[in-house]
DRENDOMAR-161747 format. One record per atom (N, C-alpha, C): x, y, z. Coordinates in steps of 0.2 Angstrom, whole numbers, plus 2048, in hexadecimal, padded with zeros to 3 digits. Layout:
N
XYZ/...
//
This chain:
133
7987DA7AC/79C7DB7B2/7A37D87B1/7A77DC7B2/7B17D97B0/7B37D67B6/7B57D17B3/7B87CA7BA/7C07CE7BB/7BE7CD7C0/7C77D07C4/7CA7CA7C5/7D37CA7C3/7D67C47C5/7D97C67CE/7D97C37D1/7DA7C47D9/7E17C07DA/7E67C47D5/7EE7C37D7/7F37CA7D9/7F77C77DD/7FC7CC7DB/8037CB7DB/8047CB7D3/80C7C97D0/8107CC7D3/8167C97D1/81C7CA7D4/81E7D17D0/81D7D17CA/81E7DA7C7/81C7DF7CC/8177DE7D0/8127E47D4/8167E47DB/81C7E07DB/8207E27E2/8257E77E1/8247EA7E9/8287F17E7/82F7EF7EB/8367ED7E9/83B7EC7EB/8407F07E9/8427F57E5/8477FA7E3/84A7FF7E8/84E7FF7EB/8518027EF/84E80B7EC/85080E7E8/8508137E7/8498147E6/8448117E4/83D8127E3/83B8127EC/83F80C7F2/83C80F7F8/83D8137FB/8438167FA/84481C7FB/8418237FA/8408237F4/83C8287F0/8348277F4/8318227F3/82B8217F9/82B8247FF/831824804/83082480B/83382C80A/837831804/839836807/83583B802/83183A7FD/82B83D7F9/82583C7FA/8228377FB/81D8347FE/817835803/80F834803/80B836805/80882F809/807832810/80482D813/7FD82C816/7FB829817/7F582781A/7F381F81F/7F0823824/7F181D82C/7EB81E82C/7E881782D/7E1813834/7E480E835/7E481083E/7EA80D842/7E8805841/7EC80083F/7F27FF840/7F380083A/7F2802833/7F580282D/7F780882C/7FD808829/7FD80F828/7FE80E81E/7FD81181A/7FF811813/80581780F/80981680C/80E81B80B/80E81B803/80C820800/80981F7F6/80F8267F2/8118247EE/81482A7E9/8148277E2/81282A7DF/81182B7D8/81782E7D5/8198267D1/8218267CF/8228237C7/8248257C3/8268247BE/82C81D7BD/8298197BB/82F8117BC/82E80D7B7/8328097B6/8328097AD/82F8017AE/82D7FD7B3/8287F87B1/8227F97B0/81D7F37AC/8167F67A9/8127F27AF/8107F67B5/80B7F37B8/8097FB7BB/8037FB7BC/7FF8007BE/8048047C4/8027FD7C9/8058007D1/80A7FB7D3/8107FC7D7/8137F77DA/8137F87E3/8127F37E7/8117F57ED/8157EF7F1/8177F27F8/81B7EE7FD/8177ED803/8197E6806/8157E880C/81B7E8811/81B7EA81A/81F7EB81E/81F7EA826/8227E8829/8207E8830/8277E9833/8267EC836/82E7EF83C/8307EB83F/8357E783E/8377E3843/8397E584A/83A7EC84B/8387F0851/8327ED858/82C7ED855/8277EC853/8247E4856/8257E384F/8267DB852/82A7D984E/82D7D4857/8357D1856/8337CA853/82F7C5850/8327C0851/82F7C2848/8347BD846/8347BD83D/82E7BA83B/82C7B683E/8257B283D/81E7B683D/81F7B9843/81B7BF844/81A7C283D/8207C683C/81F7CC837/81F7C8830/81E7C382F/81D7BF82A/8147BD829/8117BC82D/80A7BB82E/8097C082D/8097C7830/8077CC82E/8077CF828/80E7CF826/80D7D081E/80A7CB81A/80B7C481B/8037C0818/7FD7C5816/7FA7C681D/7F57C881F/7F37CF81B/7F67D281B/7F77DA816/7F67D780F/7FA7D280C/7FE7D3805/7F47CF803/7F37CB807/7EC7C6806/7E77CC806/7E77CE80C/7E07D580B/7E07D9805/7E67DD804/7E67E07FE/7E67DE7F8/7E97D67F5/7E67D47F1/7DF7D27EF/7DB7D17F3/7D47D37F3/7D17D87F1/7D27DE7F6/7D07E47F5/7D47E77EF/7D97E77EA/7DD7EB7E6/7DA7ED7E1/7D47EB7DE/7CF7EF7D7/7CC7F47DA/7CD7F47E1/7C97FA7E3/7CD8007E2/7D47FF7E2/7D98047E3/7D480A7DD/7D480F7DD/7D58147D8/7DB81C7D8/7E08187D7/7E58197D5/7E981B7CF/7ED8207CC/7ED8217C5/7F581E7C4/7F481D7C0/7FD8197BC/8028197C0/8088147C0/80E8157C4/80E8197C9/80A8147D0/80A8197D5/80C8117DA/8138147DE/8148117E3/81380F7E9/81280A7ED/80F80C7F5/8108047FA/8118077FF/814803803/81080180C/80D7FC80C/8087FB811/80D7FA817/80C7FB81D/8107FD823/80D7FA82A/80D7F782C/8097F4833/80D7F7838/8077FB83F/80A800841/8087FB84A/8067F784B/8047F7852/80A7F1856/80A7EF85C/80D7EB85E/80C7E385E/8057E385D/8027DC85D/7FF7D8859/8007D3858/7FC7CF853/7F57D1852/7F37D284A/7ED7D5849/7E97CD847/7E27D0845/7DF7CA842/7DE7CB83A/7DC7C5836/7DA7C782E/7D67CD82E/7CF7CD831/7CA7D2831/7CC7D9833/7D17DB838/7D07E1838/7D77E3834/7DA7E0830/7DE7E282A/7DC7E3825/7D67E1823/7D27E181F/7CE7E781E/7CC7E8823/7C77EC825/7C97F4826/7D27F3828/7D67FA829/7D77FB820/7D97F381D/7DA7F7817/7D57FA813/7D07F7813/7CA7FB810/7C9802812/7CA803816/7C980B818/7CF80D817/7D780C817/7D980F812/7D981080A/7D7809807/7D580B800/7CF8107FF/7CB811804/7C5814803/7C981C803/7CB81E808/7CD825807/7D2826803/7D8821800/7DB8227FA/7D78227F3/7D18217F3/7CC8227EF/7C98277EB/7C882B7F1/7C68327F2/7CC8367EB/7C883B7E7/7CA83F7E2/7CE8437E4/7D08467E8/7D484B7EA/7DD84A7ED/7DA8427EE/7E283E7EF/7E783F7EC/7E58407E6/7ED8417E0/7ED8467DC/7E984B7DD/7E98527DA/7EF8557DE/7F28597D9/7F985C7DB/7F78627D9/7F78677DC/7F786D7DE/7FA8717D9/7FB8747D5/7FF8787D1/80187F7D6/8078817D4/8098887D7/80788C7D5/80188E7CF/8018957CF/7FA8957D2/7F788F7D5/7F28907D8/7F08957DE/7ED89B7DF/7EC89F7E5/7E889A7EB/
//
């Protein structure tokens, strides 16, 4: 059995302007409500598998405290869950909280599992070739 270390280093944060860009205008997404997930497979010249962001709209929620817990809460649940990821090399992705009101640990948890579940699935990252009929 391989012991997984249950961190996540500051190399695996996505803060590059031009890399969130690239995310938000190439990029593939995936929602269960209140998470929604945004993934693209990008070529970047640091050596970690994946870099990932978390986000809250201050739209959304206005007070800074708020959208600070919440992202706690994301950055916590997915650190847990991230060996689940089955993910292929440099692929970037950015977690998104999508509702009005404070959630709890459990159903962040619980949302984010089901998106890793479905981002799991083999058919996530296959690219289509053009001469395919």
């Amino acid at each position: 059995m391989t012991q997984h270390k249950y961190t996540l280093p500051r190399q695996r944060s996505l803060k590059r302007k031009l890399l969130i860009d690239a995310l938000f205008k190439e990029g593939h997404s995936v929602v269960v409500y209140p998470l929604r997930l945004v993934y693209l497979q990008v070529d970047y010249p640091e050596d970690v598998p994946y870099m990932v962001g978390f986000s809250v709209p201050k739209k959304k929620i206005r007070k800074a405290v708020q959208r600070n817990r919440i992202k706690r809460l994301m950055r916590e649940s997915f650190r847990l869950q991230q060996h689940q990821l089955n993910l292929p090399d440099k692929t970037i992705m950015m977690w998104i909280y999508l509702d009005k009101k404070l959630p709890d640990y459990e159903t962040i948890y619980n949302k984010m599992t089901l998106i890793i579940n479905e981002l799991s699935k083999p058919a996530r990252f296959s690219k289509p070739s053009r001469f395919d009929n």
